[in-house]
KOLDOTI-962633 format. One record per residue (C-alpha): y, z, x. Coordinates in steps of 0.25 Angstrom, whole numbers, always signed. Last residue first. Example, Ala and Ser with C-alpha at 12.3 -4.5 7.8 and 13.67 -1.06 7.14 Angstrom:
REM residues 2
+-------+-------+-------+
:     Y :     Z :     X :
+-------+-------+-------+
:    -4 :   +29 :   +55 :
:   -18 :   +31 :   +49 :
+-------+-------+-------+
This chain:
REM residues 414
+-------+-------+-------+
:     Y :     Z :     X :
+-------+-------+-------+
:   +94 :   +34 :   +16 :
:   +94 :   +24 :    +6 :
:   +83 :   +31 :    -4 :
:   +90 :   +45 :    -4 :
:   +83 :   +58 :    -5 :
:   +89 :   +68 :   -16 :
:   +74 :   +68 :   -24 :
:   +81 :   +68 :   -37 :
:   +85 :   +52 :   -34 :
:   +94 :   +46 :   -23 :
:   +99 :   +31 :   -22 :
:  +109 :   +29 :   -11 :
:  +106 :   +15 :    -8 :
:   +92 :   +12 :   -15 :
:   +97 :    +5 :   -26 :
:  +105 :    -8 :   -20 :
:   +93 :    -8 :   -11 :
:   +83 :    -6 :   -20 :
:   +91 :   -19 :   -29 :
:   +92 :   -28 :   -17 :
:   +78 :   -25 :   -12 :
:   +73 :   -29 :   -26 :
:   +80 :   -42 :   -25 :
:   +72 :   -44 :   -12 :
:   +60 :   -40 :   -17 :
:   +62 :   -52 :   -30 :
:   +62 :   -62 :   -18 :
:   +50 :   -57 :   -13 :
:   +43 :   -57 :   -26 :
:   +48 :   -71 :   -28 :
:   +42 :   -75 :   -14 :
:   +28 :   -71 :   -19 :
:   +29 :   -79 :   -31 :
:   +34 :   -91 :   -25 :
:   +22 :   -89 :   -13 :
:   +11 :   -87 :   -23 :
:   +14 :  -100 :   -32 :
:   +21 :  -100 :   -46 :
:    +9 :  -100 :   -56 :
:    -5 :   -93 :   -45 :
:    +5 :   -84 :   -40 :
:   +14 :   -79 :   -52 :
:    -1 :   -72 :   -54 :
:    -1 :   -67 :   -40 :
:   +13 :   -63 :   -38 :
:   +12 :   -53 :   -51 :
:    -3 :   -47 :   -45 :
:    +2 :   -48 :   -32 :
:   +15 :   -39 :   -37 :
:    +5 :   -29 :   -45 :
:    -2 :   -30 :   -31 :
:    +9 :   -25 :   -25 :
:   +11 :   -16 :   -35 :
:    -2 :    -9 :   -36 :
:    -2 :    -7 :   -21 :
:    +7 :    +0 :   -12 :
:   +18 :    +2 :   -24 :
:    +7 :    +8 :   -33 :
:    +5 :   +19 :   -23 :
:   +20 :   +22 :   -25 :
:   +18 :   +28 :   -38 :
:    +5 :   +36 :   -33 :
:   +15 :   +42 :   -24 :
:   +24 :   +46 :   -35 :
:   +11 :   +53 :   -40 :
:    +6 :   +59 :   -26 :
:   +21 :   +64 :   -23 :
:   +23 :   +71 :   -35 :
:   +22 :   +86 :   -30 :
:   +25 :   +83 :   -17 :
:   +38 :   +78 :   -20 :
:   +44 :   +63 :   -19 :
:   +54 :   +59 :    -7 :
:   +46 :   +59 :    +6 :
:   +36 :   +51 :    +0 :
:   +45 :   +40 :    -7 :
:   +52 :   +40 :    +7 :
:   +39 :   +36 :   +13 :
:   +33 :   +27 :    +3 :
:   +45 :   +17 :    +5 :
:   +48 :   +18 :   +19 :
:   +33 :   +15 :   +21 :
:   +34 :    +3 :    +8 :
:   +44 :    -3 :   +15 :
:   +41 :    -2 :   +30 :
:   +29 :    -7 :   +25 :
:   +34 :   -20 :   +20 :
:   +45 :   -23 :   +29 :
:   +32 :   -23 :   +42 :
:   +22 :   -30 :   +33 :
:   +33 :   -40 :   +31 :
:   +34 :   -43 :   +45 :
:   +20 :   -45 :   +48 :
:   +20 :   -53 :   +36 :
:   +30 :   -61 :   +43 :
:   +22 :   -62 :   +57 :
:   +10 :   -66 :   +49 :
:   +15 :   -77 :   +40 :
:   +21 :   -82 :   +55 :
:    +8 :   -85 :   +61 :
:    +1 :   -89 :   +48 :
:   +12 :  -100 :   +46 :
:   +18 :  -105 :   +33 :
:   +32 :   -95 :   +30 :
:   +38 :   -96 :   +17 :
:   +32 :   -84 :   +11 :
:   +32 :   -75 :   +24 :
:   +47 :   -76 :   +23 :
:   +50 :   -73 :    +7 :
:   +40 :   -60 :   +12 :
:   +47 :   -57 :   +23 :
:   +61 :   -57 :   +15 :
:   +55 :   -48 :    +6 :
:   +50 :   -37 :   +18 :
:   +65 :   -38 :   +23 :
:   +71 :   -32 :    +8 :
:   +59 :   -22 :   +10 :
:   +61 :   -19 :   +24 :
:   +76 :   -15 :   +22 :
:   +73 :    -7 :    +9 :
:   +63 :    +1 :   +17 :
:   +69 :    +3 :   +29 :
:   +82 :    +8 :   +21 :
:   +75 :   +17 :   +14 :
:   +67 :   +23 :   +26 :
:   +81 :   +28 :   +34 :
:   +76 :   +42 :   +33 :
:   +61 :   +44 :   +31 :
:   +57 :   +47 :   +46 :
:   +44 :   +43 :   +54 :
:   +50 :   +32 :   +62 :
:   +38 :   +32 :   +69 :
:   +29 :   +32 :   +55 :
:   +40 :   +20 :   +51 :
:   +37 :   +12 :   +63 :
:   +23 :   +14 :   +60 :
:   +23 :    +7 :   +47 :
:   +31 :    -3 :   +50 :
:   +22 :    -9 :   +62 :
:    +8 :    -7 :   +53 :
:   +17 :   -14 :   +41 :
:   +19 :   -27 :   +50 :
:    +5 :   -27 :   +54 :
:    +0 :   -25 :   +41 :
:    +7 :   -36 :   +36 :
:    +1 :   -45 :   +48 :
:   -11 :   -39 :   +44 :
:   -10 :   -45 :   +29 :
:    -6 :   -60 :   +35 :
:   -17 :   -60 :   +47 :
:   -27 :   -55 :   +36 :
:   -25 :   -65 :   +26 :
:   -26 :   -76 :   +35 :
:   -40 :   -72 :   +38 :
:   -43 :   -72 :   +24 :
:   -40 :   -87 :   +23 :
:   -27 :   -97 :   +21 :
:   -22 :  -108 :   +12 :
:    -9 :  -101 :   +15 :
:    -4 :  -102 :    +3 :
:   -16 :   -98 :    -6 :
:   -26 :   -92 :    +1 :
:   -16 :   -83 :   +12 :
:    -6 :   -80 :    +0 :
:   -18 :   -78 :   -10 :
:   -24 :   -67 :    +1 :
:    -9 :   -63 :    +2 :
:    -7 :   -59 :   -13 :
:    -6 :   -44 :    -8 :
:    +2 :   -44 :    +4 :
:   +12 :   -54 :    -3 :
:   +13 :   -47 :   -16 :
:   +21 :   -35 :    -9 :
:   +35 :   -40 :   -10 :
:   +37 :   -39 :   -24 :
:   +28 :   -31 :   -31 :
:   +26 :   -20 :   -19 :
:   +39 :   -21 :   -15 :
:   +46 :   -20 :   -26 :
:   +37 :    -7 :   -30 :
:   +41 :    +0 :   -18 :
:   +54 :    -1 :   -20 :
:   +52 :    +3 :   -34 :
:   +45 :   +16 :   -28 :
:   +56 :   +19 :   -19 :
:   +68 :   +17 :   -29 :
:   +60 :   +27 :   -38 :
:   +57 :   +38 :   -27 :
:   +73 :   +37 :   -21 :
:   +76 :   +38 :   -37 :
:   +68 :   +51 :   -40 :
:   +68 :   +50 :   -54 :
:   +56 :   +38 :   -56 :
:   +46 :   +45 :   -45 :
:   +47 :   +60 :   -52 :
:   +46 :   +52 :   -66 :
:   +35 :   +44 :   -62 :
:   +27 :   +57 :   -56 :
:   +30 :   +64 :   -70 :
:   +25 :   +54 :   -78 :
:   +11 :   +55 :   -67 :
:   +12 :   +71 :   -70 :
:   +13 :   +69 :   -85 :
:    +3 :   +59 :   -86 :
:    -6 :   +69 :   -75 :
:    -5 :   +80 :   -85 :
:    +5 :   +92 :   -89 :
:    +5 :   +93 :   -73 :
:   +11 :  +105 :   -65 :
:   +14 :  +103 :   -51 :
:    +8 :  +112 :   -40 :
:    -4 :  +101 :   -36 :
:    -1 :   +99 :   -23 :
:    -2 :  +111 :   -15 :
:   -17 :  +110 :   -11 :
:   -16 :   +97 :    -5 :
:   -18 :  +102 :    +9 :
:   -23 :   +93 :   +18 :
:   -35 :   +92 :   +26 :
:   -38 :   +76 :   +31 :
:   -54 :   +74 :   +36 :
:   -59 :   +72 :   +21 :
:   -48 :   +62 :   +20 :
:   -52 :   +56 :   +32 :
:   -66 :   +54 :   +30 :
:   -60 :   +45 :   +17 :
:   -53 :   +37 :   +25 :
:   -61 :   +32 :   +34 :
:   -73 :   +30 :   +25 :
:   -63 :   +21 :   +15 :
:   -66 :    +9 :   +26 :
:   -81 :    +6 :   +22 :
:   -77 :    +3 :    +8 :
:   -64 :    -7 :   +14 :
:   -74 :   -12 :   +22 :
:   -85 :   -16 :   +12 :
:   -75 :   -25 :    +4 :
:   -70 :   -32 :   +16 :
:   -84 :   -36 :   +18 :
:   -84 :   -40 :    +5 :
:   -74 :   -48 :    +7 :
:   -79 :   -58 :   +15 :
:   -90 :   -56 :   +30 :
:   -83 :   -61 :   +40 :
:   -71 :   -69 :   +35 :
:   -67 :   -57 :   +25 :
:   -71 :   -46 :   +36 :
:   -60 :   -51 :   +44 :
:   -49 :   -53 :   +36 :
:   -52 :   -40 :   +30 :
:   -49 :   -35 :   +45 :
:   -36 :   -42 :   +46 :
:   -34 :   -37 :   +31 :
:   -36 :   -21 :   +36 :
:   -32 :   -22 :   +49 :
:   -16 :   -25 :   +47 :
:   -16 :   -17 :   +33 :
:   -21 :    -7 :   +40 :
:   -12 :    -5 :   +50 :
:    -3 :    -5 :   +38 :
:   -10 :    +7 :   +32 :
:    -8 :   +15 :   +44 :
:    +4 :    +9 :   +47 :
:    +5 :   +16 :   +33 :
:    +1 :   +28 :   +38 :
:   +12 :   +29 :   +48 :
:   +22 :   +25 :   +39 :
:   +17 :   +39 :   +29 :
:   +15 :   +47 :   +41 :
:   +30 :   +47 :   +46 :
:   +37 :   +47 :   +36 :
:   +28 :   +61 :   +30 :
:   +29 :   +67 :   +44 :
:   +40 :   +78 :   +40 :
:   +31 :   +79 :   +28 :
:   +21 :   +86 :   +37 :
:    +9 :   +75 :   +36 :
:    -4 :   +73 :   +29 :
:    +1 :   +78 :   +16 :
:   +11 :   +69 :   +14 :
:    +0 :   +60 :   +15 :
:    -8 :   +63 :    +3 :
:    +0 :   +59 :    -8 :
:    +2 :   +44 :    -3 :
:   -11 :   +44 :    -1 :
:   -16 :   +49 :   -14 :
:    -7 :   +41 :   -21 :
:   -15 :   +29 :   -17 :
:   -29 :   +34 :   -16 :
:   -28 :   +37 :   -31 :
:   -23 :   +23 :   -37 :
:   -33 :   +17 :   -24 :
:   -45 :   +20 :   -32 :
:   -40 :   +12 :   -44 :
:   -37 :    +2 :   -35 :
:   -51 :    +0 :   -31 :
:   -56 :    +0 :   -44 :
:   -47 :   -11 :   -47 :
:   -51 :   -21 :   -34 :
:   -64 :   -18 :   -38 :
:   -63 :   -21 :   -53 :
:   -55 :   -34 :   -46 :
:   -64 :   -39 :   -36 :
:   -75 :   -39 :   -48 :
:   -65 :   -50 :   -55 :
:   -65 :   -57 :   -45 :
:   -79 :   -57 :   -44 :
:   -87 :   -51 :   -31 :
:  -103 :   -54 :   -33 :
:  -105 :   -60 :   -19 :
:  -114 :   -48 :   -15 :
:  -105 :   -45 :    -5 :
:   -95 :   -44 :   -13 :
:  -101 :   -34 :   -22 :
:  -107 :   -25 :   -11 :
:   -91 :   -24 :    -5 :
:   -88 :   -21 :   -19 :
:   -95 :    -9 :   -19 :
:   -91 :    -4 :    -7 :
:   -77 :    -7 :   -11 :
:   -80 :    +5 :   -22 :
:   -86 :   +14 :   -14 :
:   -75 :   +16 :    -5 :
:   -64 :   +18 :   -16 :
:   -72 :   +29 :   -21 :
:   -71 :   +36 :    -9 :
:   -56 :   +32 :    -8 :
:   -54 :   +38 :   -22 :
:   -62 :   +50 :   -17 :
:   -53 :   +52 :    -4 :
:   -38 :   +50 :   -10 :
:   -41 :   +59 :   -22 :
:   -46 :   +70 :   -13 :
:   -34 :   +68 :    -2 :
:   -23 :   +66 :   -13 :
:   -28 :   +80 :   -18 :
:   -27 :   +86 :   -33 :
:   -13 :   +86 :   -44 :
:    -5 :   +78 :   -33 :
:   -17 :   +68 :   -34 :
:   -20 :   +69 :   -49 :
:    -8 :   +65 :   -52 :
:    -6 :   +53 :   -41 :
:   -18 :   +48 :   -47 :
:   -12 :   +46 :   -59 :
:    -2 :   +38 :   -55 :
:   -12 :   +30 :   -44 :
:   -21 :   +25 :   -57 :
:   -13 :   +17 :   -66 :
:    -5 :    +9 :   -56 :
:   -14 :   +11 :   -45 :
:   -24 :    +3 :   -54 :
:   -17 :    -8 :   -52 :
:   -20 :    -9 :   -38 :
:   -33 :   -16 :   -36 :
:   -32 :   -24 :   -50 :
:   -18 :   -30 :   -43 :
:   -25 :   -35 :   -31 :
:   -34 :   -41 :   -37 :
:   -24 :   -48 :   -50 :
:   -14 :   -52 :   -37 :
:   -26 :   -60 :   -30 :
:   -32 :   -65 :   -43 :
:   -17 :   -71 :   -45 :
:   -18 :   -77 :   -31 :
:   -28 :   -84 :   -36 :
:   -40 :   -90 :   -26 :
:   -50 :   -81 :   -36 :
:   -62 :   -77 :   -27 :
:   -56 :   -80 :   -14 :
:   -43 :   -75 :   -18 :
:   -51 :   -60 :   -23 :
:   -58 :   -62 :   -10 :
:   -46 :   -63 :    -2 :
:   -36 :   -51 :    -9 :
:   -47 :   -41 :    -9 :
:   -48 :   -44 :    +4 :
:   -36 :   -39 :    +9 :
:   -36 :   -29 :    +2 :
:   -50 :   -22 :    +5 :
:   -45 :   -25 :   +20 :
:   -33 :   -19 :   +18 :
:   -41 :    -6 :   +11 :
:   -51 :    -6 :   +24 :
:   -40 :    -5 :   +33 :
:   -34 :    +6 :   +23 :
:   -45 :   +14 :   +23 :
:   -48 :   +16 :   +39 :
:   -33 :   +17 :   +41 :
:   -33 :   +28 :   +30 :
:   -41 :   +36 :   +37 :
:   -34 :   +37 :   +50 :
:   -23 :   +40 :   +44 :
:   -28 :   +50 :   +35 :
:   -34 :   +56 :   +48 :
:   -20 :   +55 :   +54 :
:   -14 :   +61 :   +43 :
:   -23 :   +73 :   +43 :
:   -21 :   +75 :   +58 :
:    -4 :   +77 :   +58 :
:    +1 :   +75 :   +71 :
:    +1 :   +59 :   +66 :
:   +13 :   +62 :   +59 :
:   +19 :   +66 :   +69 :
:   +17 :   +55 :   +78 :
:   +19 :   +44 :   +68 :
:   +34 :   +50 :   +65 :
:   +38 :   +48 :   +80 :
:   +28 :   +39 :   +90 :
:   +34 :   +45 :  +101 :
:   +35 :   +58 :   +97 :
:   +18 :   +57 :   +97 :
:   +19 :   +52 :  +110 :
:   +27 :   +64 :  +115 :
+-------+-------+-------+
């Protein structure tokens, strides 16, 4: 009885691999917020330039451009779990390194970014590998379901993980941080090796070599028109609407002449907002009528941002962003959801691996664009044009979107 009431959450939460990966990935994540958030600080705190912000930011995702494509091969080849579990291990030894460096007083910028780098090119394959890995979790009937609830899982997150960097910043700096995020991979790795799926059946395709297979994966994702409108949508906004979350550090410094603690109120109250969209969609639990939420949330989440721009007080900054962490995540959840359900099994990790960059190379590709326009035309003007440009976007997808059907027969605007 209490698990109907809580509708697509209790199902999928019948199923004990996802709850450990859950689990898991709370541990993880909250140290991978904290990571961010304080990327962001130290690298203004070394630099004050919203454009070194951007370039940070930007040299910890890029390498998802080059790397997560080919990943996503060698992943439907092999196992999402394996690939997942020794970049993670990796990952963690990594930060541990840095930690030491930054509490030795030696970080440069310019170290800050090797880092960031190596870190992204480690994220390229964990990336594709969850999104390939949770169908697995779940029956597909659950697949809705599971994928909103593990992104209030994420968003929760989002709301600890910057609260909790703001923390450890004031106490004790970034290398604190820094030594979190390394300490918080344990979680997540034990529950990979706790999970037992079967990942046997995957590799059935036949390859003429993982060029080949990745052309093959943006051919398969640029036909269907339901996948392709998806992932543009995805891409507007993470370019254009996006920037905010990753350029907040120069937001807080800059225009609101404010510290790290600040920070964290802004990027919890995203979270929040998220955390509450996200598990209204696991109850929902169903993929009908996701179209229209996304593109309703999208056109809502600009407006936001135009608001949150030409607002002054903390107290009201916070109830906004609360608000737009809310559209936001009821974008990008109805978003990945309906890609999911529509691409095949057999091509699911590389199509995946193309939506990977939407969650975080092209963001920061945007903060990257926003930062440098930044530090000629101001932060605010730049940011506000983007918003400006997502609501032409929203127009156009809208426009698109109404009875658009591709090869795969499922309709967009259901």
């Amino acid at each position: 009885m209490f698990a109907g009431a809580l509708g697509g959450i209790g199902r999928a939460l019948r199923s004990r691999n996802f709850v450990y990966y859950c689990i898991g990935m709370s541990l993880g994540l909250t140290g991978s917020f904290v990571f961010f958030a304080a990327l962001g600080w130290v690298t203004w705190e070394l630099t004050h330039s919203a454009a070194w912000v951007g370039t940070i930011v930007l040299a910890e995702t890029i390498p998802n451009v080059f790397i997560g494509p080919f990943a996503g091969v060698i992943i439907d080849r092999t196992s999402a779990k394996w690939a997942m579990f020794w970049a993670q291990l990796a990952a963690a030894l990594v930060m541990a390194v840095l930690a030491v460096i930054t509490f030795g007083n030696w970080l440069t910028v310019e170290i800050l970014m090797g880092f960031a780098f190596v870190i992204g090119v480690l994220n390229g394959i964990v990336f594709p590998a969850h999104f390939a890995i949770m169908p697995k979790l779940v029956p597909r009937a659950d697949l809705s379901a599971a994928i909103a609830f593990q992104s209030s899982v994420s968003q929760a997150a989002r709301f600890v993980g910057p609260a909790l960097a703001g923390i450890l910043i004031l106490w004790a700096g970034g290398g604190m941080a820094f030594a979190f995020k390394a300490l918080s991979y344990s979680g997540f790795l034990v529950a990979l090796l706790l999970i037992d799926i079967d990942e046997s059946g995957d590799a059935k395709f036949a390859t003429s070599g993982i060029i080949h297979d990745i052309i093959a994966g943006l051919r398969y994702a640029w036909s269907a028109a339901p996948i392709r409108l998806l992932l543009i949508s995805a891409v507007a906004l993470g370019i254009l609407l996006r920037p905010i979350i990753e350029l907040m550090p120069a937001y807080v410094g800059s225009v609101l002449k404010s510290d790290a603690g600040t920070l964290a109120w802004l990027l919890s109250a995203t979270g929040v907002g998220a955390m509450i969209a996200s598990l209204w969609l696991a109850r929902r639990g169903k993929t009908q009528g996701l179209a229209r939420i996304m593109l309703l949330n999208f056109v809502i989440s600009g407006v936001i941002l135009i608001i949150f721009l030409n607002t002054g007080g903390l107290a009201i900054g916070i109830a906004v962003l609360g608000a737009y962490g809310f559209c936001s995540a009821a974008v990008m959840i109805s978003n990945q959801t309906m890609i999911q359900s529509a691409v095949e099994d057999h091509m699911r990790a590389r199509v995946m691996s193309l939506y990977a960059l939407t969650v975080r190379a092209i963001p920061a590709l945007g903060a990257f664009i926003v930062g440098l326009l930044a530090d000629i035309a101001g932060l605010v003007p730049s940011l506000l044009g983007g918003a400006i440009l997502g609501l032409l976007f929203w127009i156009w997808a809208r426009r698109t979107a109404i009875g658009k059907t591709g090869n795969t027969g499922i309709s967009i605007f259901d």
